[in-house]
TINU-841516 format. One record per residue (C-alpha): residue in three letters; x, y, z. Coordinates in steps of 0.5 Angstrom, whole numbers. Layout:
N
{resn=ALA; u=X; v=Y; w=Z};
...
REM end
This chain:
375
{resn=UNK; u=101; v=-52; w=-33};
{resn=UNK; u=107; v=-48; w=-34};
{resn=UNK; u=110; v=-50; w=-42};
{resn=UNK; u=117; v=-49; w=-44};
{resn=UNK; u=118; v=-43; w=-47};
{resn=UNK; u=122; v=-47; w=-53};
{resn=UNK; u=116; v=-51; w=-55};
{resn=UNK; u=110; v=-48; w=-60};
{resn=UNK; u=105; v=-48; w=-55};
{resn=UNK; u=109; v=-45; w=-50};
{resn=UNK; u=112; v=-40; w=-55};
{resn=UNK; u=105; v=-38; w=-56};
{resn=UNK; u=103; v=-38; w=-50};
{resn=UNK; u=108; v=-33; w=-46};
{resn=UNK; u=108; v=-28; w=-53};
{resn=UNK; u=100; v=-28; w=-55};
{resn=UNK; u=96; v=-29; w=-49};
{resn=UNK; u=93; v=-22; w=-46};
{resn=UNK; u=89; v=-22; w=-40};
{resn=UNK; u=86; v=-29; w=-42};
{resn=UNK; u=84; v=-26; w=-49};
{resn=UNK; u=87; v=-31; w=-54};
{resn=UNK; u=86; v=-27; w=-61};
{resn=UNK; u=85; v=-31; w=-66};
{resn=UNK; u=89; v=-27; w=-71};
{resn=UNK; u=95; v=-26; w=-67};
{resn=UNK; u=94; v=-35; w=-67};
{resn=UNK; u=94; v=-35; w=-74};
{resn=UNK; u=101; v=-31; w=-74};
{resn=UNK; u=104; v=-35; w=-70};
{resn=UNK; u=103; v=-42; w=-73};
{resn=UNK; u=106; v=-39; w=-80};
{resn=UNK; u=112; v=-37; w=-76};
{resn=UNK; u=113; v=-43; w=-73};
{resn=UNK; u=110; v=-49; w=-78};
{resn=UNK; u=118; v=-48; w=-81};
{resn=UNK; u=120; v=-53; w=-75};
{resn=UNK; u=114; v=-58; w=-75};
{resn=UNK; u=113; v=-64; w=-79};
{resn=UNK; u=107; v=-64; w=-84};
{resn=UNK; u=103; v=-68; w=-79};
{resn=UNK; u=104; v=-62; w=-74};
{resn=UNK; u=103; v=-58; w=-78};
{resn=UNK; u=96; v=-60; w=-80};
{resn=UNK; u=94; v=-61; w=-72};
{resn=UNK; u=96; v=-55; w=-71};
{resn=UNK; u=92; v=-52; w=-76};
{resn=UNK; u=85; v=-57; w=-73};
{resn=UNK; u=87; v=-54; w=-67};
{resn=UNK; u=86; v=-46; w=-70};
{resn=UNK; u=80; v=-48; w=-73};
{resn=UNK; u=77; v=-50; w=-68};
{resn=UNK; u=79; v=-44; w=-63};
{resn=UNK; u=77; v=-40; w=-69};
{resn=UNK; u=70; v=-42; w=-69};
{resn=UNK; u=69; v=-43; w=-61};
{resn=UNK; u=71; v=-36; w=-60};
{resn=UNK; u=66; v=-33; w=-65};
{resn=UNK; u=60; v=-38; w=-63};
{resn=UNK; u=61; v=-35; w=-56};
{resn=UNK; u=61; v=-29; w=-58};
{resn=UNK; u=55; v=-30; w=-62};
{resn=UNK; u=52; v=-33; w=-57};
{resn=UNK; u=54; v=-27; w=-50};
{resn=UNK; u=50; v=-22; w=-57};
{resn=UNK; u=43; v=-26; w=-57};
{resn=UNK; u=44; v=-26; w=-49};
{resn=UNK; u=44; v=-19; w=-48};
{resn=UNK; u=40; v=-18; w=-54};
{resn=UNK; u=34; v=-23; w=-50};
{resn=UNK; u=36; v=-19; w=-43};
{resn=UNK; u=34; v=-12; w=-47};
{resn=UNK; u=28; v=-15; w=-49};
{resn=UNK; u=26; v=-18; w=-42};
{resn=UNK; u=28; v=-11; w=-38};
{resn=UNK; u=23; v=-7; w=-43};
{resn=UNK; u=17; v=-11; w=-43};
{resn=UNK; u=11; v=-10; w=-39};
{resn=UNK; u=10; v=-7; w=-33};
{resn=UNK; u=12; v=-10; w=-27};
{resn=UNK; u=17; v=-14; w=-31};
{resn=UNK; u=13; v=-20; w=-32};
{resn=UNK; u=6; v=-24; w=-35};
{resn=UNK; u=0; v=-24; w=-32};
{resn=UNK; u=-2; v=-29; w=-36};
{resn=UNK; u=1; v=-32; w=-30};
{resn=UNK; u=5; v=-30; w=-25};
{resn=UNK; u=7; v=-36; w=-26};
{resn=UNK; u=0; v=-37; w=-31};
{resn=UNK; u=-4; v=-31; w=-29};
{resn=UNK; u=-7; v=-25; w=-35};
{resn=UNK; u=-3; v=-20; w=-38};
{resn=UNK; u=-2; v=-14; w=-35};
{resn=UNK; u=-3; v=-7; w=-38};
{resn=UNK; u=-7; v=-1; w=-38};
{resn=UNK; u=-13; v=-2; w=-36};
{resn=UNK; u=-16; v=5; w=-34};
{resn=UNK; u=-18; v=7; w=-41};
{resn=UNK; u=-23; v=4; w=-46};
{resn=UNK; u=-23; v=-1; w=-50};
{resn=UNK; u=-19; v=-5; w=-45};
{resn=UNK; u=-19; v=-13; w=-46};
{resn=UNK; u=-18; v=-19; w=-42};
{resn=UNK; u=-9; v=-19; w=-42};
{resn=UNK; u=-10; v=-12; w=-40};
{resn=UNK; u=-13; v=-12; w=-34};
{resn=UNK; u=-14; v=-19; w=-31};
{resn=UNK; u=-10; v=-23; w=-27};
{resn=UNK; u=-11; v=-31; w=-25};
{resn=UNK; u=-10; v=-33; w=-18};
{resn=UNK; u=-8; v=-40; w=-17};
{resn=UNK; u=-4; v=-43; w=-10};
{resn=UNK; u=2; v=-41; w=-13};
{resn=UNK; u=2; v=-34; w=-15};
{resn=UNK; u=-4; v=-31; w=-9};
{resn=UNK; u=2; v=-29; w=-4};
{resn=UNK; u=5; v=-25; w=-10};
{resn=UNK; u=-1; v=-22; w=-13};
{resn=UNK; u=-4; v=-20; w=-5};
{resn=UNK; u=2; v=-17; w=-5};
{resn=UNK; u=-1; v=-12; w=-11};
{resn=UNK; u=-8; v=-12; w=-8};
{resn=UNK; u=-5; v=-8; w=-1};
{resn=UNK; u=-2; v=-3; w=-6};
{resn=UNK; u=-8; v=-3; w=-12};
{resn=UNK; u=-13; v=-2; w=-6};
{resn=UNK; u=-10; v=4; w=-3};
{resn=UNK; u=-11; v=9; w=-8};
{resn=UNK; u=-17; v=5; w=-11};
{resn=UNK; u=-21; v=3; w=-6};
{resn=UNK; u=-28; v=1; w=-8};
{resn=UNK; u=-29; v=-6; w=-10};
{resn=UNK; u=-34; v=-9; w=-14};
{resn=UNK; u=-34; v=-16; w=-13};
{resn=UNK; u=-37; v=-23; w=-16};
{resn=UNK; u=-38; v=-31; w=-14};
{resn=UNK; u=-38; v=-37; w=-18};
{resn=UNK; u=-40; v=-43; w=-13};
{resn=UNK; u=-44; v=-49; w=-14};
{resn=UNK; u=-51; v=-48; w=-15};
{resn=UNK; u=-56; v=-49; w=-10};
{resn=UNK; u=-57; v=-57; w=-7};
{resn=UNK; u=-62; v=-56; w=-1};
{resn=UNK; u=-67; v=-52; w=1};
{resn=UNK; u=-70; v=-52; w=8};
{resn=UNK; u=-77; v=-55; w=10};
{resn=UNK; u=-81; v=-54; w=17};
{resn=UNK; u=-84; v=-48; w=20};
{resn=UNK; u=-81; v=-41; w=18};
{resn=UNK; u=-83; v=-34; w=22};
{resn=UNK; u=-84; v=-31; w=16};
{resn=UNK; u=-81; v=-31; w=8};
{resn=UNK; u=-75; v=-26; w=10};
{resn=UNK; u=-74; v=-33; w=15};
{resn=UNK; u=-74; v=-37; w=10};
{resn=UNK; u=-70; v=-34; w=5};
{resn=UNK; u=-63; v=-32; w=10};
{resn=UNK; u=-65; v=-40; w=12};
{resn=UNK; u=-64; v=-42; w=4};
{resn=UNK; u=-58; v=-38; w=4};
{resn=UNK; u=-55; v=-41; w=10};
{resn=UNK; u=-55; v=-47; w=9};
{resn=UNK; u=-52; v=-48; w=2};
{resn=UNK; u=-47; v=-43; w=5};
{resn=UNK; u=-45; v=-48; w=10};
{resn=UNK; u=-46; v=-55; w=6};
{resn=UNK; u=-42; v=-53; w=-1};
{resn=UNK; u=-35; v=-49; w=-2};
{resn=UNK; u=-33; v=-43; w=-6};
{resn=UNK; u=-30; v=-44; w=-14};
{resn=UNK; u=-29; v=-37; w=-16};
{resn=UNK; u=-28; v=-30; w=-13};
{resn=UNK; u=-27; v=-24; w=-16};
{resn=UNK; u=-25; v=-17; w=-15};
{resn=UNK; u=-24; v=-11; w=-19};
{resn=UNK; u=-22; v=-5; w=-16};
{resn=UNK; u=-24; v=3; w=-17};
{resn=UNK; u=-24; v=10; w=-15};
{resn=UNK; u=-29; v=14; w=-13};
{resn=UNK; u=-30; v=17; w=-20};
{resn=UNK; u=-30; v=9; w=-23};
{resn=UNK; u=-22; v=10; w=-26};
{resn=UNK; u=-19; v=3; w=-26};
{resn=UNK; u=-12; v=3; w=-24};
{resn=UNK; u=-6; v=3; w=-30};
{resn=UNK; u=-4; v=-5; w=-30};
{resn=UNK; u=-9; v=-10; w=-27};
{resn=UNK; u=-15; v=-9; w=-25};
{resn=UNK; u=-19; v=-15; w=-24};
{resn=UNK; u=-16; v=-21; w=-20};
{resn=UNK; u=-20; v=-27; w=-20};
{resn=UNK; u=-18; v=-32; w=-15};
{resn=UNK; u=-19; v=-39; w=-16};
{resn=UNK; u=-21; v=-44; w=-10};
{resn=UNK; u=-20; v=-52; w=-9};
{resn=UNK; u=-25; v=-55; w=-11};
{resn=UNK; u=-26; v=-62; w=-13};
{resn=UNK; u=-32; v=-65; w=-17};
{resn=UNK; u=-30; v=-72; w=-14};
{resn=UNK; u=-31; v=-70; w=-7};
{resn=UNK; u=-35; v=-64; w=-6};
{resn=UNK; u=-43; v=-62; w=-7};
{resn=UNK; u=-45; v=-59; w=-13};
{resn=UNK; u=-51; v=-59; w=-17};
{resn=UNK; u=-50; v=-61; w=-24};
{resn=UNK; u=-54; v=-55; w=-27};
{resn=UNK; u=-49; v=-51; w=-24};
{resn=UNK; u=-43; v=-53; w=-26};
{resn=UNK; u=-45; v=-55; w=-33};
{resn=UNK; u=-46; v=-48; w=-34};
{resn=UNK; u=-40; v=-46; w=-31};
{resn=UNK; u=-36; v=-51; w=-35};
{resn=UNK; u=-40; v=-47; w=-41};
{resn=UNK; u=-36; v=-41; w=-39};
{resn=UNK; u=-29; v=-44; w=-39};
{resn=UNK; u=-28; v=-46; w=-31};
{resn=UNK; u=-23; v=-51; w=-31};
{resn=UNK; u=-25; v=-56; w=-25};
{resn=UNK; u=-19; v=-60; w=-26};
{resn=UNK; u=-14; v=-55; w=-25};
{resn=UNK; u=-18; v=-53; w=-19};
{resn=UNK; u=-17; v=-59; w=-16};
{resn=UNK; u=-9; v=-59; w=-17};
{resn=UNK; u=-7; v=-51; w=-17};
{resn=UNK; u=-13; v=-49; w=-13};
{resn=UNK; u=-12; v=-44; w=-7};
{resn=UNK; u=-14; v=-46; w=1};
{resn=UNK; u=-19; v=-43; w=3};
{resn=UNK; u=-16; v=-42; w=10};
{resn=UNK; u=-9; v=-39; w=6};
{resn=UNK; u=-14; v=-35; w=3};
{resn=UNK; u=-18; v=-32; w=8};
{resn=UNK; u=-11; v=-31; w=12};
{resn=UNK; u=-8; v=-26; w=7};
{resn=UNK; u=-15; v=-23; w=5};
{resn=UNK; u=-16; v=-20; w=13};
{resn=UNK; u=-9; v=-17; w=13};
{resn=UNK; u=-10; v=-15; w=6};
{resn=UNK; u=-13; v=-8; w=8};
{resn=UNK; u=-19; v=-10; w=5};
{resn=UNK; u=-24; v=-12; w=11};
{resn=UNK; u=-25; v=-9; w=16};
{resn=UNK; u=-24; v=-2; w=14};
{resn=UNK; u=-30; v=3; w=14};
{resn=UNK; u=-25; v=7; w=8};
{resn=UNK; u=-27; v=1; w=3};
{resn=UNK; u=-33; v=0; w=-1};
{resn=UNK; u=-35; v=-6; w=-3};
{resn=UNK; u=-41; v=-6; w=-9};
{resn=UNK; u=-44; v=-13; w=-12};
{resn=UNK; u=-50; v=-15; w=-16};
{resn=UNK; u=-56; v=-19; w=-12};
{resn=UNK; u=-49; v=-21; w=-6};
{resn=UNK; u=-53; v=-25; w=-1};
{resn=UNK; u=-50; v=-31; w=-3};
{resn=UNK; u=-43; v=-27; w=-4};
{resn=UNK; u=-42; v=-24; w=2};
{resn=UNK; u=-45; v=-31; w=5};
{resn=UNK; u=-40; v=-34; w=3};
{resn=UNK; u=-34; v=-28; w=5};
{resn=UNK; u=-36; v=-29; w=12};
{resn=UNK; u=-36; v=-37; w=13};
{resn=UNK; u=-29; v=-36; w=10};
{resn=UNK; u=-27; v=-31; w=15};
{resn=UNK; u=-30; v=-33; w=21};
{resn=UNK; u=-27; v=-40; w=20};
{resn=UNK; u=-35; v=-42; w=22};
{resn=UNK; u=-42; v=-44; w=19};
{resn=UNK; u=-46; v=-38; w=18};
{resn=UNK; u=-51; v=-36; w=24};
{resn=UNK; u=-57; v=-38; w=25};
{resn=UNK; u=-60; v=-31; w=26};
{resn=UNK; u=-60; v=-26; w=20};
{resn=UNK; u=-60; v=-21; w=25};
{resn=UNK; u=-53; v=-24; w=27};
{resn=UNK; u=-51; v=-25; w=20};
{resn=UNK; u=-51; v=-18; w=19};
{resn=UNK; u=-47; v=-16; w=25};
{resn=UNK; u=-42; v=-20; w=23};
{resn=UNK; u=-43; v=-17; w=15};
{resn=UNK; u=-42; v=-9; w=18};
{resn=UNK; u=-37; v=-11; w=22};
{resn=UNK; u=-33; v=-15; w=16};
{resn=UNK; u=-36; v=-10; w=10};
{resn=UNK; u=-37; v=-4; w=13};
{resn=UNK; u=-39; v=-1; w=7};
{resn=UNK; u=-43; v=-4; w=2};
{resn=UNK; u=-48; v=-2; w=-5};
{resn=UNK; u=-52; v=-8; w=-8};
{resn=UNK; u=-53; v=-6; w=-15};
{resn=UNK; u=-59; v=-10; w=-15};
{resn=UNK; u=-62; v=-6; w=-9};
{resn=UNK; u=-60; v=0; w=-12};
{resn=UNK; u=-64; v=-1; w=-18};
{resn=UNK; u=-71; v=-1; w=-14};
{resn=UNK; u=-71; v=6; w=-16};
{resn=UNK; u=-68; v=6; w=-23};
{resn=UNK; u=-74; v=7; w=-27};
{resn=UNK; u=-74; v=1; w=-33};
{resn=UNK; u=-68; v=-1; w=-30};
{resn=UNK; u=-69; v=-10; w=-29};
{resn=UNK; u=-67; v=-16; w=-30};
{resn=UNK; u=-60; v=-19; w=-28};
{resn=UNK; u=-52; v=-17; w=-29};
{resn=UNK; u=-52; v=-18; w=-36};
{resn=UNK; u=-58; v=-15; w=-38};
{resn=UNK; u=-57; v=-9; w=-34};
{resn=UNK; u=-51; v=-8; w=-37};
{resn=UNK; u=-54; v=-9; w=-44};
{resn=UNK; u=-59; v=-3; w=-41};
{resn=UNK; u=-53; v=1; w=-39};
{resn=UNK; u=-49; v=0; w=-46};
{resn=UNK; u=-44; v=-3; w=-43};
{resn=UNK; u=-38; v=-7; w=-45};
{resn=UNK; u=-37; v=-14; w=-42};
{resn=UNK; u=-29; v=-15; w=-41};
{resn=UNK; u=-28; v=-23; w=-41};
{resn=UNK; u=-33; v=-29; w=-40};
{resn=UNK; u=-40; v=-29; w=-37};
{resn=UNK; u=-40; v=-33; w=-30};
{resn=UNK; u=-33; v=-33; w=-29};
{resn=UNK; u=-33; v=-29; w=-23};
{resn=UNK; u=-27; v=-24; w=-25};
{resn=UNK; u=-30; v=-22; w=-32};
{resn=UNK; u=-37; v=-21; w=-28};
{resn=UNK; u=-34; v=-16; w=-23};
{resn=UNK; u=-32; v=-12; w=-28};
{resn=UNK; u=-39; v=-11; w=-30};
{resn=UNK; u=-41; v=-10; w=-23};
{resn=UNK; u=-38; v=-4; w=-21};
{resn=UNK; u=-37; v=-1; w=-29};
{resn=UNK; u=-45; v=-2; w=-28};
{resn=UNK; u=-45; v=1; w=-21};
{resn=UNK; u=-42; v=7; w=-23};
{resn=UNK; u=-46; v=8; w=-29};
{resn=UNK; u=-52; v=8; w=-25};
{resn=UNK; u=-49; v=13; w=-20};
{resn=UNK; u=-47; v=17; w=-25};
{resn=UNK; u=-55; v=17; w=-29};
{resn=UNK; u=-60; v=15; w=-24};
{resn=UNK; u=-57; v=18; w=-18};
{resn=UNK; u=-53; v=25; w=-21};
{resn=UNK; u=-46; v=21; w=-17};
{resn=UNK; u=-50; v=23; w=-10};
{resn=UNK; u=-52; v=16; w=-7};
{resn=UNK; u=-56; v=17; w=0};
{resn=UNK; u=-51; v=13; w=4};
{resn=UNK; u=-57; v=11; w=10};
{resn=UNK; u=-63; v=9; w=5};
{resn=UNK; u=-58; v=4; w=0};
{resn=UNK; u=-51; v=2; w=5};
{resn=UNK; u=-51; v=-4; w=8};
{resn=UNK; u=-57; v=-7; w=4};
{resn=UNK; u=-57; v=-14; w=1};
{resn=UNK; u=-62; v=-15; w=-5};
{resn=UNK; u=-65; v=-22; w=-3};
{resn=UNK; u=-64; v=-22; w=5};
{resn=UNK; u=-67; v=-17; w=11};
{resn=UNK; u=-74; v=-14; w=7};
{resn=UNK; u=-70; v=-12; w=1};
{resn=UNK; u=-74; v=-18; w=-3};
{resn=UNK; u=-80; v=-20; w=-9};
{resn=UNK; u=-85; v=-25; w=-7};
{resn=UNK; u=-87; v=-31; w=-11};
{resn=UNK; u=-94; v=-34; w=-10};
{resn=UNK; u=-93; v=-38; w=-5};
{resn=UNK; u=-91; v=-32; w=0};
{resn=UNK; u=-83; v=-33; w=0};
{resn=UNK; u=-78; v=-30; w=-4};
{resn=UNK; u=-75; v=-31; w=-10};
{resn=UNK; u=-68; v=-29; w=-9};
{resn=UNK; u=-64; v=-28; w=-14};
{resn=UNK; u=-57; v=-29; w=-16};
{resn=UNK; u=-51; v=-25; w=-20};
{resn=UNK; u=-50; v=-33; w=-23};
REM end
């Protein structure tokens, strides 16, 4: 609006005003030079109006101050520019290739509404650090096969197949490493966490009470769980499957890698052992089971934990959930390679061999295996 210029306020506004910067001071000035001609009411408005202007202007240039302030902040924050906690509510990222790391340095939570950001990390992390030690969490054991069985190695594959295809996976976790077991700067362990339900899907209460113990929150699970179908979509184009360059390491895997295949074939897991482990050569070319390995680790026994406390190992995270669990599989693995095995494995007597399934496992009594699991 165009103001008179004999008038105070167009006065002011055609002398004072300088690239839409209004100073207060030059404010101040002009209304001792025009209050001569004002009433005493005009001469208090004008005075409010001043006020007024003079605090507006010095808050907003309070408040651009604490702007700039909190972007500085943000832009020398961690690495990546954000907190793993989440990712949208995923753990903290950090360093964790030294020792003496903790849960917000290396890990990271894996819900539906992070997992295409964090795959992205995945394909990044996996090609300079390309063994993957790896862990499930799932619901226990519901079934168990009756009939006639050719022999205990039958019985044993029919156990792990049939829990397979009746029950869905919880949890999923992968650390990654290089060759010398170093983790990669930032995060390392990624635990994926699957829709699951305890309103509708099968479990045995043994299990799922130990794995409530161990802090796994069912009803987020149920919310903000991932589909195993996106998951198994991202995970065959992740460069992890399918590729003879990576190398998987678990602990006592039957079930592990029972579960991996029903997810990326979309099918129930053969009927056949012999067919069960084409499709694992095709998927996980190369393999090391912790648990197999310790076959020739003299006074070497027991499960993860136990091993790990043999290997003096420090455990990151909880026990039986599936990221922290991964992380003591491949550091254990790397201490067995490095003191039972002076860092030269026989790729041909340990590759490929799950302890628990083929003719890998104890007997009981009765003639059948005792398979044993990394839960």
């Amino acid at each position: 609006t165009t103001l008179p210029r004999n008038s105070p306020l167009g006065y002011y506004h055609s002398h004072y005003c300088f690239h839409g910067y209004h100073s207060p001071h030059v404010l101040y000035c002009y209304f001792h030079l025009e209050c001569h001609s004002l009433s005493f009411l005009n001469i208090y408005v004008l005075y409010v109006v001043y006020i007024y202007i003079y605090i507006y202007i010095y808050i907003y240039i309070y408040i651009q101050h604490i702007i700039h302030i909190c972007s500085e902040m943000t832009m020398s924050g961690t690495p990546g520019g954000s907190n793993s906690t989440g990712h949208g509510g995923s753990g903290n990222h950090g360093n964790s290739s030294g020792s003496g790391n903790n849960q917000e340095d290396c890990f990271v939570e894996v819900w539906s509404k992070n997992m295409e950001e964090e795959f992205a990390r995945v394909r990044q992390v996996v090609q300079k650090y390309p063994y993957v030690s790896m862990d499930t969490e799932f619901p226990g054991v519901v079934a168990r096969p009756v009939g006639d069985f050719r022999c205990s190695a039958d019985y044993q594959y029919q156990l792990v197949q049939c829990n397979v295809n009746l029950l869905r996976l919880i949890q999923l976790g992968l650390t990654f490493h290089d060759g010398c077991g170093n983790k990669p700067p930032g995060p390392s362990t990624f635990q994926f966490n699957f829709k699951f339900s305890l309103g509708e899907d099968m479990y045995a209460q043994d299990s799922i009470d130990m794995l409530h113990q161990a802090g796994i929150q069912f009803k987020r699970h149920e919310d903000e769980g991932i589909s195993v179908d996106d998951f198994a979509e991202l995970l065959i184009s992740s460069g992890l499957v399918l590729c003879e360059d990576v190398t998987w390491i678990a602990f006592a895997s039957g079930y592990d890698f029972g579960y991996l295949l029903r997810l990326l074939t979309n099918e129930k897991l053969p009927d056949e052992e012999s067919d069960f482990f084409e499709l694992l050569s095709c998927y996980f070319p190369k393999i090391y089971d912790v648990k197999y390995l310790m076959k020739s680790c003299k006074n070497l026994k027991g499960g993860l934990q136990e091993v790990a406390d043999q290997l003096k190992l420090e455990r990151v995270g909880v026990q039986h959930q599936a990221g922290s669990d991964s992380f003591i599989t491949g550091s254990s693995f790397f201490k067995i390679k490095e003191e039972f095995f002076d860092n030269q494995i026989d790729d041909e007597k340990y590759c490929g061999n799950l302890y628990g399934l083929g003719n890998t496992y104890p007997t009981n009594g009765n003639g059948f295996n005792v398979m044993e699991t990394s839960q």
